[in-house]
C-alpha positions, 0 to 999 in steps of 0.5 A: 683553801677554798677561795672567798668569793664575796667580802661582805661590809656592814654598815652600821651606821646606815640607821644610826642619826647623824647631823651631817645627812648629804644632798638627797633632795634631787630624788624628792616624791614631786622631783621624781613624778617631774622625771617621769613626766618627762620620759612619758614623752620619749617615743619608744618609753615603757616601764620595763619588766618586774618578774616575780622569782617564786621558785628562786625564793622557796629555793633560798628560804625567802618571802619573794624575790623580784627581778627588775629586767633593764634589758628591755629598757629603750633599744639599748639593753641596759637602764642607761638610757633613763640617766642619759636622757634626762640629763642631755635634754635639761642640759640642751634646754638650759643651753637653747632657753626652752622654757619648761616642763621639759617635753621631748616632742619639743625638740622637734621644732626646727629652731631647736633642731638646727641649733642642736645640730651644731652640738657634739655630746662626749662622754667617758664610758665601758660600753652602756652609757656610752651607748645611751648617749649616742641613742640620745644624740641621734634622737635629737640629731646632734653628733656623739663622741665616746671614749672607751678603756683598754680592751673594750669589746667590738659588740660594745663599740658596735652599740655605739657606733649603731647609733652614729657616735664616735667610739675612741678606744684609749689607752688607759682604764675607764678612769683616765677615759673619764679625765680625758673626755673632760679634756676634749670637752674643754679643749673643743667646746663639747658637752660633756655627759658624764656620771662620774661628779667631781668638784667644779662638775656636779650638775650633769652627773645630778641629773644623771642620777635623777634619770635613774628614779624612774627606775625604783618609781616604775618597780614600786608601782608594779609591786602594789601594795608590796614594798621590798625589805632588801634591794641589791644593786650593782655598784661601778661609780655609785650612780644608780645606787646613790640614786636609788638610795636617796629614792628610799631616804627621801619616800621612806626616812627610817622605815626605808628598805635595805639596799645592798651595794654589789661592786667588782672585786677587782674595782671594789672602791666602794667596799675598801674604802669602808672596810678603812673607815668610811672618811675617804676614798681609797681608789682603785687603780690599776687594769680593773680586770673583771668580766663586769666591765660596766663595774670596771670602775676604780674611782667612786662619784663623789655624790654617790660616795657621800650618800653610800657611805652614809645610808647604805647598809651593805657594801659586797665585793663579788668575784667573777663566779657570781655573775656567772652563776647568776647568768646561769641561774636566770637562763636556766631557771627552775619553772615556773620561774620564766628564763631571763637573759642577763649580762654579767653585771645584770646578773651579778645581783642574783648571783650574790643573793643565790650566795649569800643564802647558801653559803655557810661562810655568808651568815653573819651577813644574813643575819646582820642584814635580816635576810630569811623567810620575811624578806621581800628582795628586790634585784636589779638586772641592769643590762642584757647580754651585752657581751653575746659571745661571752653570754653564751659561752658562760650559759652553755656552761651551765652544771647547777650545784647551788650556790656557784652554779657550776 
């Protein structure tokens, strides 16, 4: 037997009415022209590129395809920057009383910077957001601590430690690095930075969330006139869709895009919990053995849960394959695509599209989420090679044969 390698949900209540709509106001048009106001003011800011994928799109008997590049995001090669920055510098200036609108060259009055460097940020992570928050810390020149699961590769643990944090690998998966760093917070005085919301904790992870919006501005923007039907997005504990997702209910209400949720199988909260119903969260627990180890994420933020679950159209559980096949799609593209270098979890978006419009197994989903020649899909690549060794392993692999790629 064939093995299955994506589940498909589909929410069919995303359009429906209901009176219980969540918290999607963070993501308001004036909310979001403020944020990005204030990443203007990084030194090193720039939209990242959208690149149009005409040929993928002929290949798949869709309209147009574009592919969001986080990779060249900051110097990090992953979108986490946007959240970490945004979310450590409105946490700062509540803490030293600086009044607004939030500017980083403000950060460099020596006031600000010898109160900052008093000031320890710590903060769970699989590697990327970790990172960002060590950039953000050495930017302002405070110290950096993160903790990172069981089997964290030494590249990641470099990323950070480039940056001068701490990394700490524990022995544990990502969720019970989560509970700890919240601990050491508490127990020593540090601030937390974390995306994951729990009750008691939701600010941060807010902001966090806000940081995001600038992502979907900046792509909009350099789509025109043009607004995508569909957007895939890669999903760990639901940050960045919940906030691209309340970007689209609060600019669109009911004419808003299709935005498709894409998690790890072997982390796939998410989806299972849908697949029961919807009304509460079925963790994942265990290893959460996956090669998308920035998806490696069990237990759901609580706030991307409630607007998922809520406006969400689709929720994908992908194997491994997929994002392989999506790296091997973008590095070796038919022309006049350009090449794309994506990570695993960049590419696990195109890889589930390449699937989904190729597989005899995927057309119901099709057709239920309305994919085929009218479609204007937008993907998000959300990092780079961020494991060099295993992306070039994985590209040099590379045998095309459609939907797999292998």
């Amino acid at each position: 037997m064939a093995t299955i390698l994506l589940n498909l949900f589909d929410n069919l209540r995303a359009r429906q009415p209901s009176p219980d709509a969540p918290h999607t106001a963070f993501a308001a048009p004036e909310t979001v022209q403020h944020i990005r106001r204030f990443h203007h003011t990084l030194p090193t800011y720039r939209p990242t590129p959208l690149i149009a994928l005409d040929q993928l799109a002929r290949t798949l008997g869709v309209g147009r395809i574009w592919i969001k590049d986080e990779s060249k995001r900051f110097d990090l090669n992953a979108f986490k920057g946007l959240g970490a920055s945004y979310a450590v510098c409105t946490t700062l200036a509540d803490h030293l009383d600086m009044p607004p609108p939030l500017d980083f060259t403000a950060f460099s009055q020596p006031r600000i910077r010898k109160a900052i460097a008093a000031i320890t940020l710590v903060t769970a992570s699989d590697g990327n957001h970790g990172a960002a928050v060590a950039w953000m810390a050495a930017q302002l020149g405070c110290r950096s601590k993160v903790l990172l699961p069981r089997g964290t590769i030494t590249a990641r643990l470099d990323a950070i430690r480039t940056f001068g944090g701490q990394a700490i690998v524990i022995d544990g998966n990502y969720d019970d690095a989560v509970r700890r760093a919240a601990r050491q917070a508490d127990d020593q005085g540090h601030f937390l930075i974390q995306d994951t919301a729990w009750e008691g904790y939701e600010a941060i992870p807010e902001r966090i969330m806000q940081g995001y919006l600038t992502l979907l501005d900046e792509a909009l923007a350099q789509m025109g006139d043009t607004l995508p039907t569909h957007l895939f997005v890669p999903c760990g504990v639901g940050a960045l869709a919940a906030s691209l997702q309340a970007y689209l209910v609060e600019h669109f209400a009911d004419q808003r895009p299709r935005l498709v949720v894409i998690e790890a199988a072997a982390a796939d909260c998410y989806y299972r919990s849908m697949r029961a119903g919807g009304r509460e969260i079925i963790p994942v627990k265990g290893e959460l053995a996956t090669r998308m180890a920035g998806l490696a994420c069990g237990e759901p933020t609580r706030p991307g849960w409630e607007i998922l679950r809520r406006y969400a159209d689709a929720f994908a559980s992908a194997r491994d394959d997929l994002a392989e096949a999506g790296m091997r799609r973008l590095a070796f593209p038919h022309p006049p695509d350009p090449p794309i270098e994506a990570g695993e979890c960049g590419a696990v978006s195109t890889g589930c599209l390449c699937h989904m419009m190729q597989s005899e197994t995927t057309q119901d989903g099709r057709k239920q989420l309305g994919l085929g020649p009218e479609s204007h899909i937008l993907l998000i690549s959300t990092e780079g090679a961020t494991d060099p060794d295993a992306y070039r392993k994985t590209v040099r692999r590379f045998n095309d044969n459609g939907s797999t790629g292998r």
